[in-house]
C-alpha positions in Angstrom: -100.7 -73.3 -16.0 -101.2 -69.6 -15.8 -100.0 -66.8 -13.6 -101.8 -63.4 -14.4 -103.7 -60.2 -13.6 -107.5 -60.0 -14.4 -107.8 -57.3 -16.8 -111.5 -56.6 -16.5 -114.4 -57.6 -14.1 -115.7 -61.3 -14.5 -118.7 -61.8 -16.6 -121.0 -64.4 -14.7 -123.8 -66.1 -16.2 -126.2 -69.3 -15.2 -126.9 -71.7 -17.8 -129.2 -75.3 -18.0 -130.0 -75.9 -14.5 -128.8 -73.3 -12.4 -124.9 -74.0 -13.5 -122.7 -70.6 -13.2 -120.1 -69.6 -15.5 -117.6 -67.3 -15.4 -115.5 -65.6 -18.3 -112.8 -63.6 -17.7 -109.5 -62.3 -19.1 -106.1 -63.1 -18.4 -102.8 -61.0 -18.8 -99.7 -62.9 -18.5 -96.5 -61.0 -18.6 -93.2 -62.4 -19.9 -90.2 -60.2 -18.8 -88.2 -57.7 -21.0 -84.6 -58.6 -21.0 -81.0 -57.6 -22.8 -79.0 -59.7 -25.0 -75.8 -59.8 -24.6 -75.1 -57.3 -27.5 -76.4 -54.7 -25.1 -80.5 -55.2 -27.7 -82.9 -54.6 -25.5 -86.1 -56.8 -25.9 -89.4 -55.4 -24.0 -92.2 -57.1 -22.1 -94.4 -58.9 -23.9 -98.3 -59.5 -22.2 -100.6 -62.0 -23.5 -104.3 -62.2 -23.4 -105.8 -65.3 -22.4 -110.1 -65.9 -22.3 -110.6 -68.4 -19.0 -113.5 -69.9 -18.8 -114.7 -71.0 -14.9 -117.3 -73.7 -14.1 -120.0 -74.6 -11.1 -117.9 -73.8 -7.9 -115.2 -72.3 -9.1 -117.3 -69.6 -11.3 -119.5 -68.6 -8.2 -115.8 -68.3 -6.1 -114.9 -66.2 -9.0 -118.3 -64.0 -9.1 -118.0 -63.6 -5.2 -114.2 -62.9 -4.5 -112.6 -61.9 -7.7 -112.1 -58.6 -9.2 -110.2 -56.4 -12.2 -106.4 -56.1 -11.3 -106.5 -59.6 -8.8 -103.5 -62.0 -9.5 -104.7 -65.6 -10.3 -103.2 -68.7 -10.7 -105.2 -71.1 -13.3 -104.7 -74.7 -14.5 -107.0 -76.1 -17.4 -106.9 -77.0 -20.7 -106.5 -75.3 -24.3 -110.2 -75.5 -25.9 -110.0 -74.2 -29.5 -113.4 -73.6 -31.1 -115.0 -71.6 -34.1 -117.8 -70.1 -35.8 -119.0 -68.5 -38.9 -119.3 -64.1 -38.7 -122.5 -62.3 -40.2 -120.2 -62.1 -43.5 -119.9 -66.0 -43.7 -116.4 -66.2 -42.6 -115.0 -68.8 -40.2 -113.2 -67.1 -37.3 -111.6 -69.0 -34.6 -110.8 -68.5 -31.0 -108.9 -70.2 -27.9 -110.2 -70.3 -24.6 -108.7 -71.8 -21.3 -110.7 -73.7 -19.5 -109.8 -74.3 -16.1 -109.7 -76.8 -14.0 -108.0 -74.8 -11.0 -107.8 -71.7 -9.4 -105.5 -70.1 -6.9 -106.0 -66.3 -5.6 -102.5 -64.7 -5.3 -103.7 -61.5 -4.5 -103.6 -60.6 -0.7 -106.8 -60.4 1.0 -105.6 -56.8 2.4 -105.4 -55.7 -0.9 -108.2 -56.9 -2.3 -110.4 -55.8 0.2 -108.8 -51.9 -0.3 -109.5 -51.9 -4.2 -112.9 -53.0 -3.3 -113.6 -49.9 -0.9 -111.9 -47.7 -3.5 -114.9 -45.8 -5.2 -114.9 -46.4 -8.7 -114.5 -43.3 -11.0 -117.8 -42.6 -13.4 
């Protein structure tokens, strides 16, 4: 389970038959916080790849945007593959199960009529 922001728009893509699927990134935040020897520790964000399927990806490429606050349940889905120079790199993705829009309607309608800078 994830609570986060959406840090860029929502890639969107049909594959075999029609079937959408959406890719996006997640920012989770975990809140700074002082010891009790007066160290302060700072916020520390996290970047998670979610990856949407059938309904949920064409709700996704329809109502959400850069900056909306999501709530997503799925699972971990580690995977790899070999670079141009022969190496193996390795990635995590969430794929989710769920989805939950946090962010309120009023405000996401507003950063949708917000022109976007060129």
């Amino acid at each position: 389970m994830l609570i986060g922001n959406v840090g860029r728009e929502p890639e969107i893509r049909y594959v075999d038959q029609g079937q959408a699927v959406a890719r996006l990134t997640l920012a989770t935040t975990e809140r700074g916080y002082t010891l009790q020897n007066g160290t302060q520790v700072p916020d520390r964000t996290e970047w998670h790849n979610v990856i949407l399927w059938r309904k949920l990806a064409e709700i996704v490429e329809r109502y959400v945007h850069k900056g909306d606050k999501l709530y997503i349940e799925g699972r971990i889905h580690y995977a790899s593959y070999d670079d141009k120079q022969g190496r193996r790199q390795y990635y995590t993705e969430i794929w989710a199960d769920n989805m939950e829009m946090l962010t309120p309607k009023a405000q996401q309608t507003a950063a949708q009529d917000t022109p976007s800078n060129p």
